[in-house]
N, C-alpha and C positions, 0 to 999 in steps of 0.2 A: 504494500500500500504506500503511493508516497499522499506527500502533503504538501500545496500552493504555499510559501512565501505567506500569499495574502491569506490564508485559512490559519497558520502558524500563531503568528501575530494576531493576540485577541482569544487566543482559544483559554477556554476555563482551565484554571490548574488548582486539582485537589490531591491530598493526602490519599495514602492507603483508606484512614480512618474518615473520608470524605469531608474533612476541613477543606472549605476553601482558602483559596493563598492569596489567588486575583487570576489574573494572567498572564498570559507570556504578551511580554511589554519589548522583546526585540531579542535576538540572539546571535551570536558569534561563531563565526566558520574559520575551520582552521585551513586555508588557502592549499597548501602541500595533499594534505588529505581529502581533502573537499569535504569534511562531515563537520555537523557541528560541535562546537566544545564548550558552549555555555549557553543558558537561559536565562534571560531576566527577569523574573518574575515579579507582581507587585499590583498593587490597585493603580491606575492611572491619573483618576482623578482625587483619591483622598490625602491630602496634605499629609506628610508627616505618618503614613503607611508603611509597614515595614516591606522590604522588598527583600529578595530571595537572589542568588546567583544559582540555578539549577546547573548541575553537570550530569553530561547524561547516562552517567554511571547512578545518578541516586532516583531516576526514569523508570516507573515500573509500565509503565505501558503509555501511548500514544494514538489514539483517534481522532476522528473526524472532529468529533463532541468535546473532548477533553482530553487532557495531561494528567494523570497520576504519580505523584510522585511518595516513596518509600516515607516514613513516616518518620521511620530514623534520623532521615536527612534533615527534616524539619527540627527535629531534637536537638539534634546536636548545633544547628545553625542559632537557634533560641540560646542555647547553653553559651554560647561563645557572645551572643551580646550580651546576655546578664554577667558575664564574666568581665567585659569592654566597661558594663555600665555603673559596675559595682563602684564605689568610693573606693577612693586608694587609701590604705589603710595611715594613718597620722601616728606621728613620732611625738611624744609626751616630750616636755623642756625636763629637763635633768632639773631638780631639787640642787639649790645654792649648798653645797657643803659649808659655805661659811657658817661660824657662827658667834655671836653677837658679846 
């Protein structure tokens, strides 16, 4: 089965667990291989929506209708921003040993 460019662009993308993500918002060909090597996935119009970089190792399947993607993928991409977003952990002042 292939797939138009124009059908690519805009198709729904969900989890295994049928979360919606958004859609593929544009993707990347690797010129040498001619296949692609990434997906951008994301809402287009919601400000401030997290967006995904799909590779198409974490791809469980592909139609017409929609992109599935492993659920895994999604876990771990979450895990590594709340890791980004966490506070960096603060250094206490050292207590003056002087004393008085």
């Amino acid at each position: 089965m292939r797939i138009d460019s124009r059908d690519l662009v805009g198709l729904p993308v969900l989890t295994e667990s049928r979360r919606r993500l958004g859609k593929v918002l544009s993707f990347e060909i690797d010129v040498d291989s001619q296949a692609v090597t990434l997906y951008h996935v994301g809402a287009r119009h919601w400000p401030g929506a997290a967006r995904y970089l799909i590779s198409p190792r974490q791809v469980a399947s592909v139609t017409a209708e929609e992109m599935v993607v492993f659920d895994a993928a999604v876990r771990e991409r979450e895990a590594e921003a709340r890791a980004i977003a966490a506070p960096a952990a603060t250094i206490s002042p050292v207590a003056s040993s002087q004393r008085d």
